[in-house]
TORKOLKOL-631439 format. One record per residue (C-alpha): x, y, z; residue number from 1; chain; residue in three letters. Coordinates in nm, 4 decimals. Each point is the difference from the previous one (the first is absolute). Layout:
BEGIN
X; Y; Z; NUM; A; ala;
...
//
This chain:
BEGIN
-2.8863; 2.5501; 1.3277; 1; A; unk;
0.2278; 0.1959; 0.1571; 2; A; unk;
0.0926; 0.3844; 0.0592; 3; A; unk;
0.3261; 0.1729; -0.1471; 4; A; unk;
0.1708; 0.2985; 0.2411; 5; A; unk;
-0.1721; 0.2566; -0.2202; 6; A; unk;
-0.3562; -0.1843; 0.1256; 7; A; unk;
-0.1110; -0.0757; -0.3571; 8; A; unk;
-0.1406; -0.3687; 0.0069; 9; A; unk;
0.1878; -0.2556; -0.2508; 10; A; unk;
-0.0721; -0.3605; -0.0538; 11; A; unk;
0.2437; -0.2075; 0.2061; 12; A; unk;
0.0429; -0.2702; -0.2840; 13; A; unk;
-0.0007; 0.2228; -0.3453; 14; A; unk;
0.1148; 0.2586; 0.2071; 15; A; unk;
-0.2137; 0.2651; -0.2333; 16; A; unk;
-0.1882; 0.2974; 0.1869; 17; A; unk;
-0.3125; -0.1731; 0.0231; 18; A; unk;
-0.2280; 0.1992; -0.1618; 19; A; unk;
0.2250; -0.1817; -0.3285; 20; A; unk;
0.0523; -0.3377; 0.1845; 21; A; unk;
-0.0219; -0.2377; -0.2820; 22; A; unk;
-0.0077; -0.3235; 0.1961; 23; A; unk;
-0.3397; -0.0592; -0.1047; 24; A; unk;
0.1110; -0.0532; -0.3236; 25; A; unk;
0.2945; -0.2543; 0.0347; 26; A; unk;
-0.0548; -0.3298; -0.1649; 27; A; unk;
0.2083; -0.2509; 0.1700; 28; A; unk;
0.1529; -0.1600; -0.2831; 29; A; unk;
0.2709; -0.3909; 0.0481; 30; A; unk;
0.2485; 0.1016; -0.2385; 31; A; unk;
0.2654; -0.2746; -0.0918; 32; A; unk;
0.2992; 0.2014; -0.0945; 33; A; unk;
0.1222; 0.2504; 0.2863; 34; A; unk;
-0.0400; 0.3547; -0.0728; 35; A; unk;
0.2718; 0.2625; 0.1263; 36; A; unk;
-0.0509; 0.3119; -0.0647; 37; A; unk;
0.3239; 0.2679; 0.0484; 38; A; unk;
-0.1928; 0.3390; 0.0545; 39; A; unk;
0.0843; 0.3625; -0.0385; 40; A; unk;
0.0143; 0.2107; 0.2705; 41; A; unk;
-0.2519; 0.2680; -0.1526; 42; A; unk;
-0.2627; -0.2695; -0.0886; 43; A; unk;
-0.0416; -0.1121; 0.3826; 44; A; unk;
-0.2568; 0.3009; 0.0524; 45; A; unk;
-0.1727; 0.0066; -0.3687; 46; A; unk;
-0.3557; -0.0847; 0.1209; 47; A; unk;
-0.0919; -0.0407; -0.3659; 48; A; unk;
0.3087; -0.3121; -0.0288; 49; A; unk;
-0.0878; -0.3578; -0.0478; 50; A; unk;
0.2612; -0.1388; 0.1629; 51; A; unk;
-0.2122; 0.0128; 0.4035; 52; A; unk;
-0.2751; -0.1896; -0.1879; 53; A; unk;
0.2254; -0.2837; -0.1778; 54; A; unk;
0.1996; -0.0400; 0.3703; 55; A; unk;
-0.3158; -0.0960; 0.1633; 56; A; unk;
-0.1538; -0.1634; -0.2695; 57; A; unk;
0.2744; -0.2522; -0.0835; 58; A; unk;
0.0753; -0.2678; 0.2458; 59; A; unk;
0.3901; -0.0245; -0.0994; 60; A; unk;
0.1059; 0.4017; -0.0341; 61; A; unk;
0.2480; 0.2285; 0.1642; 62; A; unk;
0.0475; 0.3168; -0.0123; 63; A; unk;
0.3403; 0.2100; 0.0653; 64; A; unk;
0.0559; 0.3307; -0.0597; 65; A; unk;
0.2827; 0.1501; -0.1289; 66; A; unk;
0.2052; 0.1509; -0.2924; 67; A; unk;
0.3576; -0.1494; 0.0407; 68; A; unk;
0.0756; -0.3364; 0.1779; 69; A; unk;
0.3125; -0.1312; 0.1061; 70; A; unk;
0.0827; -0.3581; -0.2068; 71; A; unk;
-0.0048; -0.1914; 0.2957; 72; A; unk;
-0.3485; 0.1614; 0.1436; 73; A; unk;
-0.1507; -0.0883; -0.3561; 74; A; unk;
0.1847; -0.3039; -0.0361; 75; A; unk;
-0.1803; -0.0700; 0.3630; 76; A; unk;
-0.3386; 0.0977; -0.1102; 77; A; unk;
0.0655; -0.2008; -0.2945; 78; A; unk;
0.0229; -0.3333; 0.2355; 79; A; unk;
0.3437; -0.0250; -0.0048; 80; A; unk;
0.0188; -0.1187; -0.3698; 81; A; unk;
-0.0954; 0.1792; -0.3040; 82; A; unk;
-0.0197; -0.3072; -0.2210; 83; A; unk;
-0.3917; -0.0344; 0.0632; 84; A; unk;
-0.0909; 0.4057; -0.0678; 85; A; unk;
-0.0801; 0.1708; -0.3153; 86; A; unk;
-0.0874; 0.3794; -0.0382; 87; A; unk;
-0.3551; 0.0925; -0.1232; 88; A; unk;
0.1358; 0.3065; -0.2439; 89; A; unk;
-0.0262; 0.0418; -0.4096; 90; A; unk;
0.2738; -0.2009; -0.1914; 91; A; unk;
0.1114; 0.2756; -0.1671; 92; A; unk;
0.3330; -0.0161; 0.1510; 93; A; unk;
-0.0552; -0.3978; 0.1096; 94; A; unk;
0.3477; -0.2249; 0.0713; 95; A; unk;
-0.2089; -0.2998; 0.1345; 96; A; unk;
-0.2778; -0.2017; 0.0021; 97; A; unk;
-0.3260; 0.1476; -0.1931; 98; A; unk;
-0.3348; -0.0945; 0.0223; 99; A; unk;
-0.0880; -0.3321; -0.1552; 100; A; unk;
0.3096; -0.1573; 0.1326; 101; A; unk;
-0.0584; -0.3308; 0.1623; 102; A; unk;
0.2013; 0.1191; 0.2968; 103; A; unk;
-0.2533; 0.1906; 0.1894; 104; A; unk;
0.1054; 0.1957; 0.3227; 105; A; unk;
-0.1106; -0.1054; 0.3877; 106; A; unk;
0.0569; 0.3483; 0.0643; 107; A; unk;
-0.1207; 0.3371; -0.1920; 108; A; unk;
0.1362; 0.3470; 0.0805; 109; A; unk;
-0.2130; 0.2914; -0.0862; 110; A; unk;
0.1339; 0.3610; 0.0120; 111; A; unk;
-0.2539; 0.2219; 0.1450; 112; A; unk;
0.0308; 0.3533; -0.1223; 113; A; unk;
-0.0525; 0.2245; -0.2928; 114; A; unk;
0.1623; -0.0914; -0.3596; 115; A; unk;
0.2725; 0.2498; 0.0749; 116; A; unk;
0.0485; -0.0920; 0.3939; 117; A; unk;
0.0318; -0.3862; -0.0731; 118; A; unk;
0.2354; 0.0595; -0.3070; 119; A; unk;
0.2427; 0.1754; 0.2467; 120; A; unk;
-0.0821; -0.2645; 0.3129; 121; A; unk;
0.1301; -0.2552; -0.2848; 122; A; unk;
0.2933; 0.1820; -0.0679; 123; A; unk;
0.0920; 0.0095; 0.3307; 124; A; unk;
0.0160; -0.3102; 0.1189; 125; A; unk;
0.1800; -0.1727; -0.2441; 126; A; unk;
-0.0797; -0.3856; 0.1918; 127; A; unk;
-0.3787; 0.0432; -0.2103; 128; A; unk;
0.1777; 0.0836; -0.2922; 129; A; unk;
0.1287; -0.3575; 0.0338; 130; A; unk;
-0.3392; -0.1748; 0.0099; 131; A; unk;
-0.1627; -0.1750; -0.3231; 132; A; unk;
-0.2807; 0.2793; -0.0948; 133; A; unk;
-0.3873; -0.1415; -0.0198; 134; A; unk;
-0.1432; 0.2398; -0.2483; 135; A; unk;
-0.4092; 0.0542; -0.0573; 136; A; unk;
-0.1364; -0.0858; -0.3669; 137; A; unk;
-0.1979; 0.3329; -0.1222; 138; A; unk;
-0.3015; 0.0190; 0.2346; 139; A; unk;
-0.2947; 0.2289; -0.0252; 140; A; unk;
-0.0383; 0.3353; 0.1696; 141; A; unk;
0.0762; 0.0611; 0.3469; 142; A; unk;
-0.2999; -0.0010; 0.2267; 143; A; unk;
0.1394; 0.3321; 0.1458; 144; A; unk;
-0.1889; 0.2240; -0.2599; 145; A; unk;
0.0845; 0.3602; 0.0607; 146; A; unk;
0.0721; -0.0379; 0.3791; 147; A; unk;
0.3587; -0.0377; -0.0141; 148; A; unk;
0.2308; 0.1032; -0.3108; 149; A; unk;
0.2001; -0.2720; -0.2182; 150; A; unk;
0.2428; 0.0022; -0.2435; 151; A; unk;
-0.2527; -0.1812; -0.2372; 152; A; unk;
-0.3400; -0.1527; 0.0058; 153; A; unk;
0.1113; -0.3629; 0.0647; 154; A; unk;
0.2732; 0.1166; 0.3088; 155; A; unk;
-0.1708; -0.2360; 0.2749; 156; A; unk;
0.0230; 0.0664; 0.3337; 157; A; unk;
0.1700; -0.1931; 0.2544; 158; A; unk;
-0.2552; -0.2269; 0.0965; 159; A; unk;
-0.1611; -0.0286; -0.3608; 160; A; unk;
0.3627; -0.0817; -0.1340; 161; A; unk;
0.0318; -0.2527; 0.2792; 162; A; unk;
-0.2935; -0.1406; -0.0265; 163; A; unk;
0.0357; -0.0732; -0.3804; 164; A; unk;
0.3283; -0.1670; 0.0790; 165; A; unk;
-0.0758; -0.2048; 0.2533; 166; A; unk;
-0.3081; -0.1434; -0.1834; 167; A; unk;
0.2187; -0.1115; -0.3263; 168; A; unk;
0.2617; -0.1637; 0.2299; 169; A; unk;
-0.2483; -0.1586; 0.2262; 170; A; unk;
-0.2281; -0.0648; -0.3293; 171; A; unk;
-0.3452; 0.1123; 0.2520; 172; A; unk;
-0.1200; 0.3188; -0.1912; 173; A; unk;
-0.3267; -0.0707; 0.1950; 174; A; unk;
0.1930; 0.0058; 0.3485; 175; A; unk;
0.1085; 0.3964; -0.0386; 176; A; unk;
-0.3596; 0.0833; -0.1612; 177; A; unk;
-0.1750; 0.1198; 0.3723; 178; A; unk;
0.3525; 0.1826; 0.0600; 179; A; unk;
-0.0243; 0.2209; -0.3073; 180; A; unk;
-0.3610; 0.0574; 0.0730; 181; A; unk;
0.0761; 0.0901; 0.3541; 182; A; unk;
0.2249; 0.2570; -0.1898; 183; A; unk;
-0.2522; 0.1133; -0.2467; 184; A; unk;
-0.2279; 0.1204; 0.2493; 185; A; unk;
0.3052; 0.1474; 0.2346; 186; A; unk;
0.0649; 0.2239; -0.2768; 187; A; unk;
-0.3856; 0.0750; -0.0581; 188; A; unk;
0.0184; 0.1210; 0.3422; 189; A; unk;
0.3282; 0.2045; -0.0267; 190; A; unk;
-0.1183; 0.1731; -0.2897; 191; A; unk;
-0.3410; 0.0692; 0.1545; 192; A; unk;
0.1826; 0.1600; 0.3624; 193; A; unk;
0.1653; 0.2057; -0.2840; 194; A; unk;
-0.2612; 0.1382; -0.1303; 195; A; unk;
-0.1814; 0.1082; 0.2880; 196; A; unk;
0.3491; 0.1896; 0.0956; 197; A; unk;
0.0651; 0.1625; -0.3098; 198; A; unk;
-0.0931; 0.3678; -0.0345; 199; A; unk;
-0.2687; 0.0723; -0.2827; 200; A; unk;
0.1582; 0.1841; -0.3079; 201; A; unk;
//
């Protein structure tokens, strides 16, 4: 654990205050497809994101933050080639490979931020507008409840959406099961710490 300049304590590997640290809850997880995940700026503090716990959870997962990349940064991040990377993001407006082609990806990039924030993080970088999309079938409710807002019920959030993903390409449903439990009770705990702080009516 370490100590920030303002001398409130944060955990020196989720890097939470840690009264919040949620390194107890990580479930180390050997994922087979590599996970990179392009975050936005304004998530990197959320304390009620998913995108801390999927980072230490999965064994292959990077994070970088940002809203606009330069091609040959992403194209770097990418591994040098593109050919092997698919975007996890609705088909709606799809020019590639969907899901159920027989071509899956070795790499899957994951836009962390809200519905709006990603929409515009996709418009802006127009190298991810070049990648095959892999889209989610309909999936139940996000496990988020009421503790952060969605466009609809079944908007997942980052790590549900890439943990859904990455079990249909790696066909192990029962290898991401502990991970979305981890993040069952994360939010059980985020929504109690909320309630506690909230003033009565």
């Amino acid at each position: 654990m370490t100590v920030i300049a303002s001398g409130r304590p944060r955990c020196a590997r989720c890097e939470l205050p840690a009264r919040t640290c949620l390194c107890a809850l990580v479930a180390p997880v050997r994922n087979d497809v590599d996970v990179l995940v392009l975050q936005h700026p304004d998530e990197v503090r959320e304390a009620k994101g998913s995108t801390r716990l999927l980072r230490l959870s999965l064994g292959r997962c990077r994070v970088v933050v940002g809203e606009r990349f330069e091609p040959e940064q992403l194209c770097d991040l990418l591994g040098g080639d593109v050919s092997g990377s698919a975007l996890l993001y609705p088909a709606d407006t799809v020019t590639g490979t969907l899901a159920g082609s027989k071509l899956a990806p070795s790499r899957l990039v994951v836009l962390d931020g809200t519905w709006r924030k990603s929409l515009k993080m996709l418009h802006a970088n127009p190298l991810l507008q070049t990648l095959p999309r892999w889209s989610l079938a309909a999936s139940a409710n996000t496990r988020y409840g009421t503790l952060r807002k969605a466009r609809s019920p079944t908007q997942l959030s980052t790590l549900e959406a890439t943990c859904t993903a990455l079990a249909a390409l790696e066909r192990a449903p029962a290898r991401y099961a502990p991970l979305l439990a981890a993040f069952d009770r994360f939010v059980d705990d985020r929504a109690s710490r909320a309630s506690r702080v909230r003033p009565p009516p």
